[in-house]
N, CA and C atoms as an extended XYZ file, in Angstrom:
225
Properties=species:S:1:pos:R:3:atomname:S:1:resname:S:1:resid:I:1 pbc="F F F"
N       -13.519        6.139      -24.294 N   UNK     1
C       -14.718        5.342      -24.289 CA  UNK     1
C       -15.792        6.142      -25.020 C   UNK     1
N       -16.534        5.901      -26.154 N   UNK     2
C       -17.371        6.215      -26.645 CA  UNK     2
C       -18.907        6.719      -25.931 C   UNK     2
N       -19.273        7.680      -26.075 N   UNK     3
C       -20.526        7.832      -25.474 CA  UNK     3
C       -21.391        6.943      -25.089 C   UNK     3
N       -22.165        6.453      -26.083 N   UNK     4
C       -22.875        5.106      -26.293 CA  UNK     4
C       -22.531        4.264      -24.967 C   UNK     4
N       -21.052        3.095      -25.054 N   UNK     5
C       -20.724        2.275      -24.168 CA  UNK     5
C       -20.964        3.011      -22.450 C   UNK     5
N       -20.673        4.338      -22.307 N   UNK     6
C       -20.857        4.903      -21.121 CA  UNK     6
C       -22.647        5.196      -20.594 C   UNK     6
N       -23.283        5.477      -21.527 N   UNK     7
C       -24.615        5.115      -21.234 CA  UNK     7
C       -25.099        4.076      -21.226 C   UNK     7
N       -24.449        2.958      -21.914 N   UNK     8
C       -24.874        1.375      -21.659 CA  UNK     8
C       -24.692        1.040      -20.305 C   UNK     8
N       -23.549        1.535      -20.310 N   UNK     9
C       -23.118        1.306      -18.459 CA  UNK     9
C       -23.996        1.703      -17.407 C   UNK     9
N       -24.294        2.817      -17.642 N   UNK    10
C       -25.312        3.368      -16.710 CA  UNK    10
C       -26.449        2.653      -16.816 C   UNK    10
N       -27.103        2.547      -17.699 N   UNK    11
C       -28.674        1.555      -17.757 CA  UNK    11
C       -28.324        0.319      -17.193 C   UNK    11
N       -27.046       -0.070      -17.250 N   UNK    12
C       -27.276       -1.967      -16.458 CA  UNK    12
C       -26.700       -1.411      -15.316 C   UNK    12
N       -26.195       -0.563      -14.946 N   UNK    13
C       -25.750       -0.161      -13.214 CA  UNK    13
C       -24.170        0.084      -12.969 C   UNK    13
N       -23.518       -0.271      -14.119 N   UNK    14
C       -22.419       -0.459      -14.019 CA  UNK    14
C       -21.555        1.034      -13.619 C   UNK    14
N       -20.998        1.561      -12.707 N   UNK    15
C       -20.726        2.845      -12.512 CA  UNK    15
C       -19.238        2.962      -12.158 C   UNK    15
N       -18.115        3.583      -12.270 N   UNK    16
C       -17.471        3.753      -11.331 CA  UNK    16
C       -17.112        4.217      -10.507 C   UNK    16
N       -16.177        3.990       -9.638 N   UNK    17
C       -15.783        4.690       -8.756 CA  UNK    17
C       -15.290        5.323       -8.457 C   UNK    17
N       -15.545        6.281       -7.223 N   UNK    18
C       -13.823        7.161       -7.341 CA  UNK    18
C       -12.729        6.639       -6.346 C   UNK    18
N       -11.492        6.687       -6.917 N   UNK    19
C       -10.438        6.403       -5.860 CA  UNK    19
C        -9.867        6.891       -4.816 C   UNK    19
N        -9.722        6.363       -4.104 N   UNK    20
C        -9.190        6.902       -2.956 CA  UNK    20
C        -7.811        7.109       -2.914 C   UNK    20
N        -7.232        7.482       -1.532 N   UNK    21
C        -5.786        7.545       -1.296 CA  UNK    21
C        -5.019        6.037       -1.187 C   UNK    21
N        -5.855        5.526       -0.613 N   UNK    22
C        -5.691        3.917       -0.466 CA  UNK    22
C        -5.524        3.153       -1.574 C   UNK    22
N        -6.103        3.736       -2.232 N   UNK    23
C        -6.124        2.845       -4.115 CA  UNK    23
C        -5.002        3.218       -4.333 C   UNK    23
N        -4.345        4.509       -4.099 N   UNK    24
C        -3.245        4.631       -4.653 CA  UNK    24
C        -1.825        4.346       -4.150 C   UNK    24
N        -2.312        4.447       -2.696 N   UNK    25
C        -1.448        3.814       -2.082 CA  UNK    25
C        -0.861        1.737       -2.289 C   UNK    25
N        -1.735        1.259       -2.782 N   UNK    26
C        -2.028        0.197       -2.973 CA  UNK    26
C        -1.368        0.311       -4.524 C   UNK    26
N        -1.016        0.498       -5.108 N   UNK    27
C        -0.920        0.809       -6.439 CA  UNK    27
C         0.522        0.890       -6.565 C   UNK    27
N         1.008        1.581       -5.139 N   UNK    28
C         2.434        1.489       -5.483 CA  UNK    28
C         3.283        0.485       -4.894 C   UNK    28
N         2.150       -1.065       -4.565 N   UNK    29
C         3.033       -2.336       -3.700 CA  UNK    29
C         3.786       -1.901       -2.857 C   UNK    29
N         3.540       -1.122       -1.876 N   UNK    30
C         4.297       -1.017       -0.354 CA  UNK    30
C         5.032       -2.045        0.336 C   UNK    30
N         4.621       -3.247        0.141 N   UNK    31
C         5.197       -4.416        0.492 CA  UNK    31
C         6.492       -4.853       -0.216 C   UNK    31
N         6.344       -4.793       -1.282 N   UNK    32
C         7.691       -4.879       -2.466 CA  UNK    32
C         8.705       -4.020       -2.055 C   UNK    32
N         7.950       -2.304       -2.065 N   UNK    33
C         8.613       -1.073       -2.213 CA  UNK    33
C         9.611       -1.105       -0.769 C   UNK    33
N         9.012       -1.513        0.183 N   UNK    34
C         9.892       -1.539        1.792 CA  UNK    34
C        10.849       -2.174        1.325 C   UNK    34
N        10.935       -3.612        0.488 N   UNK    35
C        11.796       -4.517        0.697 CA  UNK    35
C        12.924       -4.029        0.022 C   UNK    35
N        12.523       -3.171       -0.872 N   UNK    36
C        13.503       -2.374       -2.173 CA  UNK    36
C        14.485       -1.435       -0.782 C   UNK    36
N        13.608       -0.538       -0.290 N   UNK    37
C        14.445        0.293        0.247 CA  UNK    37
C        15.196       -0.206        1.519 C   UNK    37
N        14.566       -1.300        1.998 N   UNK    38
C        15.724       -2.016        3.137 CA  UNK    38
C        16.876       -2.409        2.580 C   UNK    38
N        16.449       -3.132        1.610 N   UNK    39
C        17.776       -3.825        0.618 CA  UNK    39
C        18.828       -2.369        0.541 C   UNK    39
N        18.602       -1.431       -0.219 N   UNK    40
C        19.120       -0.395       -0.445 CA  UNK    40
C        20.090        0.250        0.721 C   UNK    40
N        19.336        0.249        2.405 N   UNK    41
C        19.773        0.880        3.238 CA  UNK    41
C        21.122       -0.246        3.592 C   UNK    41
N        20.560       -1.206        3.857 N   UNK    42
C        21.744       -2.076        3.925 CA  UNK    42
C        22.849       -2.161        3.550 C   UNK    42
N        22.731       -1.906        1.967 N   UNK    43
C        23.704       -1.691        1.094 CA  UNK    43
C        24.521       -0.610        1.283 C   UNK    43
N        23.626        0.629        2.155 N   UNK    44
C        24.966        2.102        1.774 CA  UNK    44
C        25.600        1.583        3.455 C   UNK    44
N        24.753        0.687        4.834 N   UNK    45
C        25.405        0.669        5.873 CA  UNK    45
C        26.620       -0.394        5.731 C   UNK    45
N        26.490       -1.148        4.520 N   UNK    46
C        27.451       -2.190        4.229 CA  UNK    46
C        28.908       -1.887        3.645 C   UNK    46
N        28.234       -0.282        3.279 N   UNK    47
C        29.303        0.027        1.886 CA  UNK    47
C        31.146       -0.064        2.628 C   UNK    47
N        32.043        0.148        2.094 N   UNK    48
C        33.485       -0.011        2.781 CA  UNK    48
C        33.326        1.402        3.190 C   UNK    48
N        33.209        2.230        2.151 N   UNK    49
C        33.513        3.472        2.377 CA  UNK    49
C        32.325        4.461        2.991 C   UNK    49
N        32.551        5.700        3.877 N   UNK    50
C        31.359        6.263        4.251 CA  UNK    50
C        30.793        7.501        3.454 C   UNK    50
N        29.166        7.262        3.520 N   UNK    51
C        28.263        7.817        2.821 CA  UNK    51
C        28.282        9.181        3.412 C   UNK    51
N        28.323       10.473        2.602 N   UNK    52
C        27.245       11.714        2.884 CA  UNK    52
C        26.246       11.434        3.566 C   UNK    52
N        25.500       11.233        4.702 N   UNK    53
C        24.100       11.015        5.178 CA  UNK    53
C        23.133       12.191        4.234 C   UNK    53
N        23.523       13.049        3.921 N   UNK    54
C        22.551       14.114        3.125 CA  UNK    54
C        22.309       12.847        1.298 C   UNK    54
N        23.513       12.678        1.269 N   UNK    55
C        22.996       12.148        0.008 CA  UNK    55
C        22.799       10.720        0.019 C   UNK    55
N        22.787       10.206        1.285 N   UNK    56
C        22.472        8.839        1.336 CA  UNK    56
C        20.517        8.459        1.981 C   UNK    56
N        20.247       10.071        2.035 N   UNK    57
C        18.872       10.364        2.149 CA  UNK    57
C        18.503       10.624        0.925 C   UNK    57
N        18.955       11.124       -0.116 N   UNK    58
C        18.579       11.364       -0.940 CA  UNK    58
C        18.586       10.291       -1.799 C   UNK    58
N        19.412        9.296       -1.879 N   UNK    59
C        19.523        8.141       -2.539 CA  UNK    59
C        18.253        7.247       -2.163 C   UNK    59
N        17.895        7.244       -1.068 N   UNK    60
C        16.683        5.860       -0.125 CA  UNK    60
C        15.638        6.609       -0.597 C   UNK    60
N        15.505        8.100       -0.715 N   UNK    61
C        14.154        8.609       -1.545 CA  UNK    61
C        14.229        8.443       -2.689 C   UNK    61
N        14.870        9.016       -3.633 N   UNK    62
C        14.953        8.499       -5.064 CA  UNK    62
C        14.748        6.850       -5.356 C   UNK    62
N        14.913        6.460       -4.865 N   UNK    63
C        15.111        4.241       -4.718 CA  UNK    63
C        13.627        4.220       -4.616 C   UNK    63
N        12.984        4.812       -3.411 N   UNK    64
C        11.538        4.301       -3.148 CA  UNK    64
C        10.724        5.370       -3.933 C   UNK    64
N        11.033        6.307       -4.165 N   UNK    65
C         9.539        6.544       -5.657 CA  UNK    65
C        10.097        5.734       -7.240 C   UNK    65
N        10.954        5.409       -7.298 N   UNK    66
C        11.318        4.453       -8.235 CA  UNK    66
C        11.002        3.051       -8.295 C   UNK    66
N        10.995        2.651       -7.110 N   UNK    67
C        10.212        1.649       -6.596 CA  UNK    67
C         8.349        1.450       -6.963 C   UNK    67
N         8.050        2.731       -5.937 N   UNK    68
C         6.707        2.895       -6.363 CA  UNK    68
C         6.459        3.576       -7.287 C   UNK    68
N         7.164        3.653       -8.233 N   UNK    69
C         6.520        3.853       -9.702 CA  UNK    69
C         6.765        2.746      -10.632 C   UNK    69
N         7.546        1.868      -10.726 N   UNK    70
C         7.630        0.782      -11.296 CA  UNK    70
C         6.215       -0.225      -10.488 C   UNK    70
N         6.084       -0.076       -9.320 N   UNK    71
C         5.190       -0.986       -8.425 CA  UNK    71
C         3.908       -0.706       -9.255 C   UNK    71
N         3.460        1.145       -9.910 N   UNK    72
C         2.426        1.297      -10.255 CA  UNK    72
C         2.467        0.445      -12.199 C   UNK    72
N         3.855        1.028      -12.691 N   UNK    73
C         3.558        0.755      -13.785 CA  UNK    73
C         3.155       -0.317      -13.942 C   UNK    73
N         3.301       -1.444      -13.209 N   UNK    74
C         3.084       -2.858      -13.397 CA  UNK    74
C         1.717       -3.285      -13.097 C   UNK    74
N         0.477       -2.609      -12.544 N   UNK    75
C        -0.675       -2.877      -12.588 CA  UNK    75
C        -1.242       -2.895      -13.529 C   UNK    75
């Protein structure tokens, strides 16, 4: 943003803000992101065969920051 436009801003009031944890939390659709990783858990309790629990933790974490990073890219 050019100098100029940022002091325009300021003379009509226009300011921003700072974000919070909440903004960011919000950012990564938590609502979506649960549904991702239920789907997911389901899937390894569904599977025929049985999971590593070490890497079937590691799978439901990897799923949900993948989740909430696609959740963010999309804002």
């Amino acid at each position: 943003m050019a100098l100029a436009d940022h002091k325009l801003m300021e003379e009509v009031g226009f300011r921003m803000s700072e974000a919070t944890a909440g903004d960011f939390f919000a950012l990564l659709k938590p609502r979506v992101m649960s549904l991702v990783v239920f789907t997911a858990f389901v899937g390894m309790v569904a599977a025929p065969v049985a999971i590593n629990p070490l890497l079937a933790v590691i799978a439901i974490l990897a799923i949900a920051i993948g989740a909430g990073a696609s959740g963010a890219l999309n804002m």
